[in-house]
Backbone as CSV, one residue per row, in Angstrom:
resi,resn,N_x,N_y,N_z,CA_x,CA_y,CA_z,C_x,C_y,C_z
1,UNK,-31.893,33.739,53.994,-32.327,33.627,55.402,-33.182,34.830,55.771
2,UNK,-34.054,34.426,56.604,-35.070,36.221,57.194,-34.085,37.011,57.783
3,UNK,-34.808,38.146,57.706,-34.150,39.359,58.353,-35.457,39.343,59.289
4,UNK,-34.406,39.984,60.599,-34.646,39.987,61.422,-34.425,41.237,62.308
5,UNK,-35.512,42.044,62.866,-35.246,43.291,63.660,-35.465,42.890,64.796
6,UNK,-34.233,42.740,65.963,-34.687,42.855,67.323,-34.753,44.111,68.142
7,UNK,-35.809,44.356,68.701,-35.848,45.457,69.646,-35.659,45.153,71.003
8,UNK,-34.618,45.169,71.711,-34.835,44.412,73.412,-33.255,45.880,73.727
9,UNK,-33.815,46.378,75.173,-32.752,47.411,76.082,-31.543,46.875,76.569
10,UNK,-32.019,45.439,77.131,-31.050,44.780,78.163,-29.774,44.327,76.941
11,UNK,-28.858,45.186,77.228,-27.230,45.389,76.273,-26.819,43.833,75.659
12,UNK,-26.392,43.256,77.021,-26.288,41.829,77.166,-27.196,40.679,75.988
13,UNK,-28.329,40.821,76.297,-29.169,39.976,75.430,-29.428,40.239,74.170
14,UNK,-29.418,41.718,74.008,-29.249,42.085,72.867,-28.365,41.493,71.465
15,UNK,-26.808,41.956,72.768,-25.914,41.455,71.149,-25.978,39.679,71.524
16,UNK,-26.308,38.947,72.451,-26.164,37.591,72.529,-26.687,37.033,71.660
17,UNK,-28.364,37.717,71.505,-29.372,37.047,70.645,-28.709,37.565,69.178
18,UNK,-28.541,38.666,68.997,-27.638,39.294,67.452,-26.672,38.323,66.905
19,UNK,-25.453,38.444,67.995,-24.574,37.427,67.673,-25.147,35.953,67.278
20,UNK,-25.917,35.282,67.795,-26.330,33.709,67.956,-27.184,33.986,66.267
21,UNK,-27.871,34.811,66.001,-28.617,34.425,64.551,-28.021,35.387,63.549
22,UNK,-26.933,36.276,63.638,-26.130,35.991,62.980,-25.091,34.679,62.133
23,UNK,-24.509,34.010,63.150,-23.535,32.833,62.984,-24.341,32.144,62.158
24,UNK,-25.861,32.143,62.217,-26.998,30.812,61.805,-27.277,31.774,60.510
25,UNK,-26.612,32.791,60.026,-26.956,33.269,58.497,-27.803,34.638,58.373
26,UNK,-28.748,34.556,59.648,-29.730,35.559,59.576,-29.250,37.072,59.309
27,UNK,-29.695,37.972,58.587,-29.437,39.108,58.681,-29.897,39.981,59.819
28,UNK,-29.210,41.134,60.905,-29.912,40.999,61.849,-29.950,42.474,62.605
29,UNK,-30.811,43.200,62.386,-31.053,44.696,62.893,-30.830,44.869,64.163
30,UNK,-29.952,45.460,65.183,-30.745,44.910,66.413,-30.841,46.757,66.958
31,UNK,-31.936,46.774,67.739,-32.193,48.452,68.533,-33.027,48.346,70.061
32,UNK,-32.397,48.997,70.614,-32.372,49.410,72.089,-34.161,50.001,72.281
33,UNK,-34.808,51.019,71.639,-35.950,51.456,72.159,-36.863,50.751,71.197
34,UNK,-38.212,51.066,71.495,-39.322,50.925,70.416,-39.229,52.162,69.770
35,UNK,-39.395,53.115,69.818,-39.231,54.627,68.807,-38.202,54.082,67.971
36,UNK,-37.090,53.291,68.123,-35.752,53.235,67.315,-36.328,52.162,66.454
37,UNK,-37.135,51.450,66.996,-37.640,49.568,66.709,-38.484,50.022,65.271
38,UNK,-39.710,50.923,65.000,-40.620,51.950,64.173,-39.714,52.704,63.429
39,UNK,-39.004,53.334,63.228,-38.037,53.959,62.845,-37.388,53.235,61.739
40,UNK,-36.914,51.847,62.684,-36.023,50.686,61.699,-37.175,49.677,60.924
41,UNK,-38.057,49.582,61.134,-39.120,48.845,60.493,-39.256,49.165,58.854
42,UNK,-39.290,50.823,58.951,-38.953,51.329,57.215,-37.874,51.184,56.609
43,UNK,-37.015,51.162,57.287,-35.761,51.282,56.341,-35.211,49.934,56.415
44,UNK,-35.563,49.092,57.288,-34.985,48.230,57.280,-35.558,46.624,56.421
45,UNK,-36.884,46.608,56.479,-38.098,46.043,55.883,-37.658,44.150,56.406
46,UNK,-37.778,44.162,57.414,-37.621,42.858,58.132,-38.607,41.975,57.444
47,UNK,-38.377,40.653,57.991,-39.491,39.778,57.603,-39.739,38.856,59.090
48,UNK,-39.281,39.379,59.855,-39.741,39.169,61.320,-39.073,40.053,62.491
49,UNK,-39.959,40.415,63.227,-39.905,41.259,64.424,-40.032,40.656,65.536
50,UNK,-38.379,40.145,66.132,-38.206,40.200,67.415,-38.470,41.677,68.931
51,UNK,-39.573,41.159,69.482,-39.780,42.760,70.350,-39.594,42.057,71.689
52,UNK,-38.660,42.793,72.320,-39.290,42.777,74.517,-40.309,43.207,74.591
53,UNK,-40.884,42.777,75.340,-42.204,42.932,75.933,-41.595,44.380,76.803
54,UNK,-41.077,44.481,77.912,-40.453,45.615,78.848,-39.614,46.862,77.854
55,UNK,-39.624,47.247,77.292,-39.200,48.127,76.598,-38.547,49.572,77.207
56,UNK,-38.329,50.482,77.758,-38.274,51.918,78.157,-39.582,52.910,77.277
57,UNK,-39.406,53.629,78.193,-40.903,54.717,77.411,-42.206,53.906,76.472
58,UNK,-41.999,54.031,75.449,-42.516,52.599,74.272,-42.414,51.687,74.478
59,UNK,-43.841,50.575,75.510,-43.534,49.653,75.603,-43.634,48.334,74.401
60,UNK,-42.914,47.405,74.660,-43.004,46.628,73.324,-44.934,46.399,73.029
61,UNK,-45.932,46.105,74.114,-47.203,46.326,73.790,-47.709,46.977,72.589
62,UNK,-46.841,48.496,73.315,-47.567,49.670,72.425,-46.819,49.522,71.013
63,UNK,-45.694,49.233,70.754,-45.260,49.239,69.760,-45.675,47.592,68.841
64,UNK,-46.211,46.579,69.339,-46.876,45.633,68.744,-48.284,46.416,68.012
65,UNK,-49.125,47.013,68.693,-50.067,48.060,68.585,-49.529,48.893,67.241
66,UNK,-48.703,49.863,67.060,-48.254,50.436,66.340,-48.370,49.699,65.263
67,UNK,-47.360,48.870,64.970,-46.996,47.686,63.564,-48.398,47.403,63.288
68,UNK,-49.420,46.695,64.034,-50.425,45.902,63.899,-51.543,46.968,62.929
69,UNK,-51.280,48.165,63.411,-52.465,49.182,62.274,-52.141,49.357,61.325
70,UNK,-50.993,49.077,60.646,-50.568,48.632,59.351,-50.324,47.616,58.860
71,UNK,-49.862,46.592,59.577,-48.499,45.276,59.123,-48.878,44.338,59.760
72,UNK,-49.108,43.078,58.684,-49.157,41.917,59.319,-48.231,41.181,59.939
73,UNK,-46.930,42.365,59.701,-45.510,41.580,59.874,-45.458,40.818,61.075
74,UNK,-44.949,38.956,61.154,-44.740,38.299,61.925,-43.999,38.779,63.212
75,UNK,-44.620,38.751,64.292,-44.316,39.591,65.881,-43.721,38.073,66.579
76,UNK,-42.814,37.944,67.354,-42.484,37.084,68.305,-42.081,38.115,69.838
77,UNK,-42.727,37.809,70.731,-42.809,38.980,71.925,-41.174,38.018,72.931
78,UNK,-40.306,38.633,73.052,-39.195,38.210,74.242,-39.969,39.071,75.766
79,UNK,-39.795,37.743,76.577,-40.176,38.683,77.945,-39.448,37.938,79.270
80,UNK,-39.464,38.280,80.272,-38.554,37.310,81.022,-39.275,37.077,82.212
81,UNK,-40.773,37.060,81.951,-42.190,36.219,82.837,-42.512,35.401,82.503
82,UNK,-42.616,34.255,82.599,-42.954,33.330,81.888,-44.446,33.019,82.559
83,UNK,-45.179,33.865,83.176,-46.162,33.392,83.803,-47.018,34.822,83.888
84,UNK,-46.576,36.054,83.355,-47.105,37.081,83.711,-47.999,37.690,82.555
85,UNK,-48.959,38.499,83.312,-50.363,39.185,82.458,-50.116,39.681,81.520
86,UNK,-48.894,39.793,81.673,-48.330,41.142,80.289,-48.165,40.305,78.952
87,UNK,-48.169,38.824,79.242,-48.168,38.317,78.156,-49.150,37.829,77.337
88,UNK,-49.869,37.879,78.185,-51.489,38.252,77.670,-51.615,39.376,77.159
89,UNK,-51.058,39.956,77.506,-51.845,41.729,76.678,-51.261,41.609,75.356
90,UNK,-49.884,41.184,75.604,-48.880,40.947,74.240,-49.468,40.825,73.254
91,UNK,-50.233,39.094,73.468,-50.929,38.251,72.596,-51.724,38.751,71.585
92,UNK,-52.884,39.341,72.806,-53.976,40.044,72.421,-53.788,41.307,71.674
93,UNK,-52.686,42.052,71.770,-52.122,43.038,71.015,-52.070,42.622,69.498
94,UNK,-51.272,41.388,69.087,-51.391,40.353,68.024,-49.871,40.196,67.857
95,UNK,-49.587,39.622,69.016,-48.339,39.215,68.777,-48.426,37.462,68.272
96,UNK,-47.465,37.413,67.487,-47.956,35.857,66.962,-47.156,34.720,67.892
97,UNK,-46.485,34.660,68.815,-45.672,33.796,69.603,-44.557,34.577,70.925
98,UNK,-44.402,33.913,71.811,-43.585,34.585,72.587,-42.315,33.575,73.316
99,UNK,-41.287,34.417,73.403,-40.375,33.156,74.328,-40.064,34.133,75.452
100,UNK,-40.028,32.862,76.335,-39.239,33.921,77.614,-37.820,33.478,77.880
101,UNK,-37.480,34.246,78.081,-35.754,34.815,78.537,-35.470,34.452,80.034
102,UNK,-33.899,33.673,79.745,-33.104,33.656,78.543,-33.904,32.399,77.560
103,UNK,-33.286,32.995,76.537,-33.219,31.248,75.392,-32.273,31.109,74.673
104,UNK,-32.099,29.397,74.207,-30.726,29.218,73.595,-31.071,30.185,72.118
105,UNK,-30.564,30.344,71.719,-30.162,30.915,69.949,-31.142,29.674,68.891
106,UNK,-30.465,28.143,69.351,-31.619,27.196,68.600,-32.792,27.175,68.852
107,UNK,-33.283,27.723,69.949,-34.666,27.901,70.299,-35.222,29.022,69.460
108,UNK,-34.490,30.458,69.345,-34.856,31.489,69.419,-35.507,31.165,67.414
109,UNK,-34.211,30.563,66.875,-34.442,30.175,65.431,-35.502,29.343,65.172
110,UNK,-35.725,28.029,65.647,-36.874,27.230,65.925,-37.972,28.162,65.522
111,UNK,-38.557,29.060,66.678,-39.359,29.911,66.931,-40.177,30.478,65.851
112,UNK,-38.754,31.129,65.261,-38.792,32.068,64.232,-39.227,31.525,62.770
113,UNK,-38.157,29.932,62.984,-38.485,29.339,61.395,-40.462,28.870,61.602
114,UNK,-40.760,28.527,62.765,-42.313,28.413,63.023,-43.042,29.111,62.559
115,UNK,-42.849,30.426,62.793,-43.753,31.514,63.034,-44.016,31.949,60.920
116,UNK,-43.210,32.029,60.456,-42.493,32.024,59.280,-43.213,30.969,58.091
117,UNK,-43.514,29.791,59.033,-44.174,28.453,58.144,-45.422,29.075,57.975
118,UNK,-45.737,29.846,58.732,-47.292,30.540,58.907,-47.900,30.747,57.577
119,UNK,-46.448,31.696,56.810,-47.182,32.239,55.606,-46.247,31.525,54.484
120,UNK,-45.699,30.648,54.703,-44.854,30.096,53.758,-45.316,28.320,53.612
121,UNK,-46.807,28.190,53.761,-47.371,26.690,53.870,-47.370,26.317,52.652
122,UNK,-47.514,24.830,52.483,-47.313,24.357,50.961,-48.666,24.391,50.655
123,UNK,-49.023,24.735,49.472,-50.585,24.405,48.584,-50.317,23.351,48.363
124,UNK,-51.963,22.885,48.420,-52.284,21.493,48.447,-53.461,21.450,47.050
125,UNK,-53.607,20.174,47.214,-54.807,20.200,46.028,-55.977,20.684,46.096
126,UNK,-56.711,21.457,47.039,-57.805,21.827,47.461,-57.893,23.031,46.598
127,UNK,-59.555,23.160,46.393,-60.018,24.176,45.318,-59.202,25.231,45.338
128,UNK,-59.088,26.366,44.100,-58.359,27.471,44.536,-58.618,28.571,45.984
129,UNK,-60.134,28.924,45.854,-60.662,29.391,47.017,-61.812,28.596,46.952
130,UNK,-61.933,28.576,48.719,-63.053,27.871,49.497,-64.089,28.813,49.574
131,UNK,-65.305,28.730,50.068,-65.808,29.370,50.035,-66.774,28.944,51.738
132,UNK,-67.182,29.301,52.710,-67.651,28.905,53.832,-68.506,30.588,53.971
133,UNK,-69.696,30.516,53.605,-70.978,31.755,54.069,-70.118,32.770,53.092
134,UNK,-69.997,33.954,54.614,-69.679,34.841,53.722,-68.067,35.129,53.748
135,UNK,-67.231,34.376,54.038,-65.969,34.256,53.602,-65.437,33.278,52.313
136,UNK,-64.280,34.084,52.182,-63.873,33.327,51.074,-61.942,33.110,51.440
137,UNK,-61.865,31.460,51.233,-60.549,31.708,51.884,-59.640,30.833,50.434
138,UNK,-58.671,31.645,50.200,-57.853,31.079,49.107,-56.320,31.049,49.666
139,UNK,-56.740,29.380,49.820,-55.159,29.041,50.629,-53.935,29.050,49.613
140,UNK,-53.969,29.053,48.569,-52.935,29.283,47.557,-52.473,30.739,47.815
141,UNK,-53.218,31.460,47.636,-53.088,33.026,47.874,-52.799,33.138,49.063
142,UNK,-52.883,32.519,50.275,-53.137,33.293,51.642,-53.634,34.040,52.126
143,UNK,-54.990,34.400,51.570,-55.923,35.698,51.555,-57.057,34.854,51.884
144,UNK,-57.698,36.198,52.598,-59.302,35.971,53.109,-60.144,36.900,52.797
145,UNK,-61.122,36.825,52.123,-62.315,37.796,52.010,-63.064,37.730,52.758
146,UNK,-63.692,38.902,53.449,-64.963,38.671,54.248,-66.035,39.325,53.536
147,UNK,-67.441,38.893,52.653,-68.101,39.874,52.041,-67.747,40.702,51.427
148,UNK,-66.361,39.838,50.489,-65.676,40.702,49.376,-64.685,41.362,49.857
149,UNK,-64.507,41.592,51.365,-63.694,42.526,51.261,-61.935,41.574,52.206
150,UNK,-60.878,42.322,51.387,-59.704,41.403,52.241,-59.985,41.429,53.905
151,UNK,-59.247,40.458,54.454,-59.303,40.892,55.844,-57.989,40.706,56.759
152,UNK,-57.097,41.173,57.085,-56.088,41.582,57.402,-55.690,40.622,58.405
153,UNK,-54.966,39.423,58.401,-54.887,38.440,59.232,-53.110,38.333,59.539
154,UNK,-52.850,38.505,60.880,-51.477,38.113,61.204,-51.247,36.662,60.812
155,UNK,-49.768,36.388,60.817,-49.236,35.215,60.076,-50.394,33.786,61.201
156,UNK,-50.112,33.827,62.412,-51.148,32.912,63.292,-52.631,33.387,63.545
157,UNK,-53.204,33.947,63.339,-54.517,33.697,62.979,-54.580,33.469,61.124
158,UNK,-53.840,33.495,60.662,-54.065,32.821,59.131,-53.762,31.296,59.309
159,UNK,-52.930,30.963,60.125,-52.727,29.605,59.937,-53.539,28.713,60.450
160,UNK,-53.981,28.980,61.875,-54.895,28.435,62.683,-56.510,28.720,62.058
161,UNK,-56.529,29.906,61.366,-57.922,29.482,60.095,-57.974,28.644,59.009
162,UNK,-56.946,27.996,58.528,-56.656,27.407,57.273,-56.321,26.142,58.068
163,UNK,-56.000,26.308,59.163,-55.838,24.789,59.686,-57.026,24.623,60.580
164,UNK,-58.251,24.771,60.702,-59.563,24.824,61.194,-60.683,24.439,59.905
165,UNK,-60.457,25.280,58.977,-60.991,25.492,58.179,-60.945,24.105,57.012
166,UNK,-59.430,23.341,57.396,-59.430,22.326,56.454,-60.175,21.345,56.911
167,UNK,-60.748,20.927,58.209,-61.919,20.363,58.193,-62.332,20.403,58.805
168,UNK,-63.894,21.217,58.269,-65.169,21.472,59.172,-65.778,20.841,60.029
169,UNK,-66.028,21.205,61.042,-66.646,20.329,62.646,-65.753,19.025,63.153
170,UNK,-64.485,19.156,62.368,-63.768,18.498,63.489,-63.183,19.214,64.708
171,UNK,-63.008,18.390,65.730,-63.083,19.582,67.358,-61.363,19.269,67.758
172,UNK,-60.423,20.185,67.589,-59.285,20.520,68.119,-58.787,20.569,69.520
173,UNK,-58.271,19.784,70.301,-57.845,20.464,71.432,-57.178,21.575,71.623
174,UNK,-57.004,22.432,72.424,-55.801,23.779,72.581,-54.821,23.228,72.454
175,UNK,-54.377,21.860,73.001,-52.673,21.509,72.973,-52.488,20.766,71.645
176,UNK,-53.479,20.222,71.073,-53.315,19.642,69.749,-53.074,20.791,68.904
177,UNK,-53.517,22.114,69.217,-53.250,23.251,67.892,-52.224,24.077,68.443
178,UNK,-51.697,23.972,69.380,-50.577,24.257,69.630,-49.203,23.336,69.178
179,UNK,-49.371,22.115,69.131,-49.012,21.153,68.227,-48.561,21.572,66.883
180,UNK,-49.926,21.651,66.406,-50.021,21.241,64.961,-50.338,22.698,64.036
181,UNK,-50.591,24.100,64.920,-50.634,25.108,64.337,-48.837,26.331,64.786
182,UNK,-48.851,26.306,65.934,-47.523,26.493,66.390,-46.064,25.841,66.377
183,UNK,-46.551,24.607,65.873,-45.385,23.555,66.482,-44.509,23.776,67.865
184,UNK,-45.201,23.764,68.731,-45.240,23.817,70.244,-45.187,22.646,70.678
185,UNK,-44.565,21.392,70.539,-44.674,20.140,70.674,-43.681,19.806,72.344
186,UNK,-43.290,20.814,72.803,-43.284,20.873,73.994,-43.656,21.941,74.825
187,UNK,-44.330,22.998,74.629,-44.922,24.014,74.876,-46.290,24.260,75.026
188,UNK,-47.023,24.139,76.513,-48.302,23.831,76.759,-49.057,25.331,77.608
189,UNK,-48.570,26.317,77.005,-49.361,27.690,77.127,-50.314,27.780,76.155
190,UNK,-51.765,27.338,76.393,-52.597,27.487,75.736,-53.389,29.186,75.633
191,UNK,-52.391,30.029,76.293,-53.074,31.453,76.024,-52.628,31.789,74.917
192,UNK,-51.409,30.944,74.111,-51.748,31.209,72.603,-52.727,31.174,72.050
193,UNK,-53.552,30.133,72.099,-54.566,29.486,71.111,-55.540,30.153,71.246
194,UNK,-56.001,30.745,72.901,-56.974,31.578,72.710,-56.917,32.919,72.930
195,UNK,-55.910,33.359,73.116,-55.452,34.859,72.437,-56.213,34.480,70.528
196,UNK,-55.321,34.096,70.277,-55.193,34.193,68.804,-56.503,34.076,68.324
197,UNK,-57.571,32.825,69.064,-59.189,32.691,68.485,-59.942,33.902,68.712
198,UNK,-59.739,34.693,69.718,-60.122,36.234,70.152,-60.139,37.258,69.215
199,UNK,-58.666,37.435,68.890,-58.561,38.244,67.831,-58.887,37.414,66.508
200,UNK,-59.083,36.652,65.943,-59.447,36.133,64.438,-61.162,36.448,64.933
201,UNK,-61.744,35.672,65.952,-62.877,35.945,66.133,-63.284,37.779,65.699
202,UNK,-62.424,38.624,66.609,-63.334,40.059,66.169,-63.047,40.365,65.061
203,UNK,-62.795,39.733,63.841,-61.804,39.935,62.296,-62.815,38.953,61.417
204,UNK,-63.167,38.237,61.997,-64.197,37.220,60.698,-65.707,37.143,61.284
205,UNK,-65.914,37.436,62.611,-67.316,37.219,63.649,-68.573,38.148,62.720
206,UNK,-69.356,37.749,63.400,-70.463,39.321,63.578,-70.628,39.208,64.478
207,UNK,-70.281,40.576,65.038,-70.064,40.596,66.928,-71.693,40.820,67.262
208,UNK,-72.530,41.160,66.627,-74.410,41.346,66.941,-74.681,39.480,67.019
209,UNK,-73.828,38.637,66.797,-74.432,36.930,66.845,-72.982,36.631,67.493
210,UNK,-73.741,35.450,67.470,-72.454,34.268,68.266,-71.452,33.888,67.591
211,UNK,-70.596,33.417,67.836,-69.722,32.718,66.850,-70.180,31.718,66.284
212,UNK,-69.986,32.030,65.222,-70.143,31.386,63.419,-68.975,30.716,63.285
213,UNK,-68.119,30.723,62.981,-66.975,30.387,62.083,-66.194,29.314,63.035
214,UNK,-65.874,29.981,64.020,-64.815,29.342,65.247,-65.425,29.023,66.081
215,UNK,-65.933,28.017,66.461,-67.119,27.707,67.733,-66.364,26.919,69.154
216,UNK,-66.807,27.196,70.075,-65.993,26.758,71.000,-66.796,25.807,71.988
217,UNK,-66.207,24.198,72.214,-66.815,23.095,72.808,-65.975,23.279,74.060
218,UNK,-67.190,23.379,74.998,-66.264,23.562,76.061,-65.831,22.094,76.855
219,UNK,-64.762,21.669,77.022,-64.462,20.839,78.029,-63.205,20.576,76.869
220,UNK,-63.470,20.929,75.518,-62.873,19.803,74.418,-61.923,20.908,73.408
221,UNK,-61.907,22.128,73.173,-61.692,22.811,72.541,-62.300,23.683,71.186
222,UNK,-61.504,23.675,70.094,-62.742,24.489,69.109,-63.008,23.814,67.796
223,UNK,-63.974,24.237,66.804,-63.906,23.619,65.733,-64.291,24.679,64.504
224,UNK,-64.456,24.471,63.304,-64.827,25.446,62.452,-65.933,25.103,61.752
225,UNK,-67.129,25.669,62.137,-68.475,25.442,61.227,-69.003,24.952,62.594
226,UNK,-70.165,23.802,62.141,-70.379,24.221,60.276,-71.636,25.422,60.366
227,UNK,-71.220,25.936,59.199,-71.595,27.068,58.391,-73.132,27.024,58.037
């Protein structure tokens, strides 16, 4: 089962959420600050990072920030706005999904086993690597080259490129790739989808031209290409 580091202050939710993915197998770190959250990231070597958004001193932001200049490690943001800016900043920070509080324990797992499919997709029969201009994407590997060079993609902007990418100039709705890239099949916050095209955009773009890769139809959503 993943290990799991939660960082959240509020005592209560803390051990609730601990306790609840415990019982379900998970191994499960849990810490009060972000300084403690960085701290436990080394020694503890999670394979997903539960963070609050509200944190004390270190907000979970800054500490999404932190992880992100090293680690692609899968981020799920807890916050208890379900409507507020901060979860935008979250996003855009590169957080890969967020729930707001409270949530049941089956939700919280749901979430997690989602976020998780990101980098754990089945290979298919498609060439080893693709090749589209000057990227090179090898979905077996889970790697992206840009002009040779890797390019450092959180678990949801890898998926939502490989699920764009599998076919060119077809046009996606936001709630269809929230669907079918999130499995959000009741979850209609489309500031996922374009958080996430934002940041993949400044990671594969040439910010001197328009978008190339990820093009955006407005009324209808986005598509990939063509090239």
């Amino acid at each position: 089962m993943p290990r799991v580091l939660l960082v959240e202050d509020d005592p209560s939710v803390r051990e609730g959420v601990e306790i609840g993915l415990r019982r379900r197998g998970h191994e499960v770190l849990a810490v009060a600050t972000g300084e403690a959250g960085l701290e436990a990231l080394r020694a503890f070597r999670p394979d997903l990072l539960l963070l609050d958004l509200m944190l004390p001193a270190m907000s979970g932001v800054q500490v999404c920030c932190r992880v992100r200049e090293t680690s692609q490690l899968p981020i799920i943001m807890l916050t208890a706005r379900g409507d507020d800016i901060d979860i935008v900043v979250g996003l855009e920070a590169g957080a890969d999904d967020y729930i707001v509080k409270p949530a049941r324990t089956e939700v919280i797992e749901a979430r997690i086993r989602a976020v998780l499919r990101s980098i754990e997709g089945p290979i298919d029969a498609r060439p080893a690597v693709e090749h589209h201009g000057e990227l090179a994407v090898d979905r077996a590997g889970h790697t992206v080259l840009k002009s040779g060079d890797r390019v450092a993609l959180a678990p949801s902007e890898l998926k939502l490129l490989l699920h764009l990418s599998a076919v060119p100039e077809q046009v996606f709705s936001r709630q269809r790739l929230l669907e079918e890239v999130w499995d959000h099949s009741y979850h209609s916050d489309v500031r996922l989808v374009d958080a996430c095209v934002r940041r993949l955009r400044a990671k594969i773009e040439d910010p001197s031209r328009g978008p190339r890769y990820i093009q955006t139809l407005r009324g209808f959503g986005y598509r990939f290409g063509p090239i």
